[in-house]
N, C-alpha and C positions, 0 to 999 in steps of 0.2 A: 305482151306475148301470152295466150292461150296457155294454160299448162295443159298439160296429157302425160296417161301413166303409161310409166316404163313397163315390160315383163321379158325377165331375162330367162330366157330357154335352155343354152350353153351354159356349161361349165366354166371358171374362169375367176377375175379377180375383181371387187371394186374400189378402188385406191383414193385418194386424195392428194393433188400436187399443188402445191400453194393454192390457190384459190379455182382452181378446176375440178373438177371428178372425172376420173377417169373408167370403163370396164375393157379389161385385157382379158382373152379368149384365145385359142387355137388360132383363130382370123388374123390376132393382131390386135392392138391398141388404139380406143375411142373415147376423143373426149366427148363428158355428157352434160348440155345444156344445163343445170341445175336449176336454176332459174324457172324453164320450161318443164320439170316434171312436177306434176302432182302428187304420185305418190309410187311406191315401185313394187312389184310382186317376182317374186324369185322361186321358178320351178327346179334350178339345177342347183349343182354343188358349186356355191358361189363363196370364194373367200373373199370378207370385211375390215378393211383397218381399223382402227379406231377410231383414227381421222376422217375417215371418210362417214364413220354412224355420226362425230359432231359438228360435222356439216351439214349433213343431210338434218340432223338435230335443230341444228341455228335455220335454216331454212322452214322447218316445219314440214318434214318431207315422212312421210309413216313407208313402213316398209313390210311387206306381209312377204311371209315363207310357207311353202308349201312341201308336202314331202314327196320320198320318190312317186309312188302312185298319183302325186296330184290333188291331194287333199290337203287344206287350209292347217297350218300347225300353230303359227301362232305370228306377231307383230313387233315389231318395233316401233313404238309409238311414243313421237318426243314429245314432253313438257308440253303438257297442255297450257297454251298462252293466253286464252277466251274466258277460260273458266270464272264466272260470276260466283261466289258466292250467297249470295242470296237464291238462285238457283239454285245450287248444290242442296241448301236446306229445302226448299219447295220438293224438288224430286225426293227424296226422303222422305219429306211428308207425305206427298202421295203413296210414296211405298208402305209407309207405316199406316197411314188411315186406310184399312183395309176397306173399305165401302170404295173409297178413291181406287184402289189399286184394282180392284175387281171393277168396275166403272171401266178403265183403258183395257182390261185383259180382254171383255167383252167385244170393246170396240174393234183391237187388231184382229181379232177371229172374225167379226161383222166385213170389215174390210176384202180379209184373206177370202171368208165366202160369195164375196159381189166379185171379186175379181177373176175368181177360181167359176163362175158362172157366165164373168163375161167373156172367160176363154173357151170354155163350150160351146157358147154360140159361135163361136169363128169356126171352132173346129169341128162344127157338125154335127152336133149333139146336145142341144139346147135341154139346160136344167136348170130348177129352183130347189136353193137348200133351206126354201122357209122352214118347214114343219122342224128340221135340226135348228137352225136359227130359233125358231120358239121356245127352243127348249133352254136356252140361253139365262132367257128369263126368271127362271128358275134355277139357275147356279148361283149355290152359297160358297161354293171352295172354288180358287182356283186349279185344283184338279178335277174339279167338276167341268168347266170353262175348255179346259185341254183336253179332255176327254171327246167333249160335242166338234173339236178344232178336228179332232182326230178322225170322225166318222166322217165328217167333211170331207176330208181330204179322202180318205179310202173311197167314199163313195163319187167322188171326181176321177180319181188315177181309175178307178174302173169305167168311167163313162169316156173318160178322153182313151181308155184303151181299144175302146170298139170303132175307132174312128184312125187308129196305127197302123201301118202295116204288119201284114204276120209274123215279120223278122222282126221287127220292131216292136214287141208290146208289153209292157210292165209286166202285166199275172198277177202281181204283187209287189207292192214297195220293198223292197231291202237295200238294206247298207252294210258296210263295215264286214264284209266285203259284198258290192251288190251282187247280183245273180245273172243276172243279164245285160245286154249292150244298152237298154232303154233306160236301167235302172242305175246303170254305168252314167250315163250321160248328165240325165237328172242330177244323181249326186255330183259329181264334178260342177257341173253350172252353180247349183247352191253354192258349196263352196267359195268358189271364186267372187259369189255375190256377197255373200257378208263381209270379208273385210275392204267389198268396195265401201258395204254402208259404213263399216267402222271410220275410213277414211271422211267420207260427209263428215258425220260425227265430230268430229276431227274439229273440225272449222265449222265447231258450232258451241254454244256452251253446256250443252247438255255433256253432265258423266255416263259414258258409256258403260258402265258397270253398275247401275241403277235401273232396273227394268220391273215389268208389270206382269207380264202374262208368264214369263220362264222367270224362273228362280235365279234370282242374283248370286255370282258363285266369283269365289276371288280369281278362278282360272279362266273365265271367259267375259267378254266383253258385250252382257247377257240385253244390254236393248239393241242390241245391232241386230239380234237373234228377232226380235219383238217384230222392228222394222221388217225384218225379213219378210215376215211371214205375209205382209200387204204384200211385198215386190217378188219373190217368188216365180207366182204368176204369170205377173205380166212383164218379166222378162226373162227368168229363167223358164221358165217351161215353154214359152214363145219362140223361144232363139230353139231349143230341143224339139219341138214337133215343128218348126220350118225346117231345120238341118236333116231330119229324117224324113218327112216329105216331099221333099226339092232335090232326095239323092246325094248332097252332100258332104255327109256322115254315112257311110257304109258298114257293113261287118267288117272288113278289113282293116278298120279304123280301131280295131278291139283288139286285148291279149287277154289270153288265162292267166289268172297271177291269184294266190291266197283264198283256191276255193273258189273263187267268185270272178269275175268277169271286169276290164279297166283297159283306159283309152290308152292308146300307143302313143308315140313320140309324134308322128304324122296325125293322130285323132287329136291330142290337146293342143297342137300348133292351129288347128283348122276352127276348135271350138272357142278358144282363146282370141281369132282373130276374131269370131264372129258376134263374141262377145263383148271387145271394143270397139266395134261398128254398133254394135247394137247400143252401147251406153252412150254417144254421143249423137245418135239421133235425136233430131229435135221434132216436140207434138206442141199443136197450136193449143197454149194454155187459156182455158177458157174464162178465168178471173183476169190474171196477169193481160188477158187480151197481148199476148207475143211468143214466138217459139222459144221452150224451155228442152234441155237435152233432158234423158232419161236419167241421166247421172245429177242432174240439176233440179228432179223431182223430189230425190230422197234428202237431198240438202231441205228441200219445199218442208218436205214431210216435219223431219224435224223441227222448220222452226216454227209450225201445225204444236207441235206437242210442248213446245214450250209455251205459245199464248197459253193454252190449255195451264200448263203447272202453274203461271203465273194470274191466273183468273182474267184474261184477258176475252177469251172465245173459247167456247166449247170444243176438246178434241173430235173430227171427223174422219175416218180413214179418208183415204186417196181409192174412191173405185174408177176404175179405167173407163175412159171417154174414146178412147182412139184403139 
């Protein structure tokens, strides 16, 4: 059986009856394959037994929560069973041999800008961020590294903005609370994309809490963040300027809430779906020579940064072929 992740939109309950799982809702009572999920995301107010997190536990099932607006809170992540130790010290050492850890910080930024350029071309607006990439070279601190990441990115959201419709156009990045429906969009898709990658993670032996280019912080699970920053791209910003280009994602699909502008009940059902269509699309891998899903790339990715910690092969980001 294929697994595939669950995401619970209603309100309601999720239980444990001897060896079933159950989710009860206003609808009624469903038992849920456990077997067949991968991992489950929960936008409403969902009550948990106990029983039911040490099943979900014994299976290896991660469960990410998100809050009322839709933003990433935090996970439930059982007992990592992969975990190498020998690994655990390698990442470490990268982290702490500073040359190493600046070495991968350059890299995810090299990646995030081939990618962040191979989406301009699609999207009309064909640019190179050599002259910023050169300056790379030149970074002693990794705040030096996230700085050049940053001009990057500013000067992409304004090149993919000349190519938006007028309803639709960034102006400028914000979050917490965004500004607009564009910038509404963008952040919700991020979110929902890192604790997909935490899930990869998951079922890899890499410690998610060991990271290179963002600061390792005991509240987040800071190389999902890292990963991020290659996939991003090319699938969260992919899936957001198709859904506003193709009509749709509307303004309709918006509410005022906190100052700032955030998807409705009917916008996160519509972007949610489009974002599980989109992760199990499959792209002809050009090593592997077979189709790999998108959700099957960032598993790739990871086990890329492990030869790498292990002296095996040089880490190479993932720049986009398809």
């Amino acid at each position: 059986m294929r697994k595939k992740s669950l995401t619970l939109l209603s309100d309601g309950k999720l239980f444990r009856k001897e060896n079933t799982l159950y989710f009860e809702n206003a609808q009624g009572k469903r038992p849920l394959a456990v077997e067949g999920i991968y991992d489950i995301y929960i936008y409403s107010h969902v009550n948990i037994t106990s029983q039911a997190l040490h099943y979900l536990a014994q299976k290896g099932v991660a469960v990410h929560f998100f809050n009322h607006y839709g933003y990433y809170d935090g996970s439930f992540y059982p007992k990592e069973s992969l975990h190498s130790g020998d690994l655990v010290i390698k990442q470490a050492q990268h982290y702490l041999d500073f040359e190493k850890r600046l070495k991968l910080a350059k890299l995810f930024v090299i990646g995030a800008a081939k990618n962040m350029e191979r989406n301009l071309a699609r999207f009309g607006a064909k640019h190179k961020f050599d002259e910023l990439l050169e300056e790379l070279d030149g970074c002693g601190k990794i705040t030096d590294v996230m700085n050049v990441e940053a001009r990057i990115r500013q000067e992409y959201y304004a090149l993919w903005d000349e190519t938006l419709p007028e309803s639709f156009k960034i102006v400028k990045r914000t979050r917490r609370p965004p500004q607009n429906e564009m910038n509404a969009l963008i952040s919700f898709l991020n979110s929902r994309l890192y604790p997909a990658i935490l899930s990869e993670l998951y079922n890899t032996q890499l410690t998610p809490t060991i990271s290179y280019l963002h600061e390792p912080s005991e509240r987040r699970f800071s190389l999902a963040l890292d990963l991020s920053e290659i996939f991003k791209p090319i699938i969260a910003d992919r899936i957001a300027n198709r859904l506003v280009k193709q009509g749709i994602i509307k303004k309709e699909h918006f509410r005022g809430d906190l100052n700032g502008v955030l998807l409705n009940e009917e916008g996160k059902k519509t972007v949610i779906k489009a974002f599980n269509k989109e992760m199990e699309k499959s792209v002809k891998h050009p090593k592997l020579k077979k189709n790999v899903t998108k959700k099957r790339l960032i598993r790739l990715e990871a086990y890329k940064l492990i030869k790498h910690l292990v002296g095996v092969q040089d880490y190479e980001p993932l720049v986009a072929w398809f």
